[in-house]
N, C-alpha and C positions, 0 to 999 in steps of 0.2 A: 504494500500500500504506500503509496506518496505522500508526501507531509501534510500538500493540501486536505485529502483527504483524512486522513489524523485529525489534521485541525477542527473540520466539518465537525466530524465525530467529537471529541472533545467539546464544542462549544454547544453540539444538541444533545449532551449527553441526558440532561433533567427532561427534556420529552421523551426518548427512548421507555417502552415496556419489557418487561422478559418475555419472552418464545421459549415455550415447553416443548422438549419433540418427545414426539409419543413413538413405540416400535411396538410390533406385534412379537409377544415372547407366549411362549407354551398356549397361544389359542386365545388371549386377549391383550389388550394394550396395556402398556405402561409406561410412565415417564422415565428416558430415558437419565434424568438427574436422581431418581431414586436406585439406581442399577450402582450394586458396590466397583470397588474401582477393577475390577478382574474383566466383570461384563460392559463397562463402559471401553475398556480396551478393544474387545472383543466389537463393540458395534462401531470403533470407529476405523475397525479395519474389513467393514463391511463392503463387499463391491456391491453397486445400484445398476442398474441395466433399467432400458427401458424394453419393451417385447414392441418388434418390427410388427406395421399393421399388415392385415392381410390384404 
């Protein structure tokens, strides 16, 4: 990231919300900020794919 954008950031830091990401684990969702630190490794060496349309 560039400093402009740093900067950006920084000055609208007090408007900014939190963003939960949810993952599907054992057949329902859960936030992935409640996942101990083993499974948060594990999801951020997840590969994402999208499926080619037919």
């Amino acid at each position: 990231m560039n400093t402009k954008s740093l900067e950006i950031l920084e000055h609208n830091q007090h408007l900014r919300t939190k963003c939960l990401v949810y993952t599907r684990v054992m057949g329902y969702h859960r936030p992935v900020e409640s996942f101990n630190i083993g499974k948060k490794g594990e999801h951020k060496q997840r590969v994402h794919f999208r499926e080619n349309q037919c």
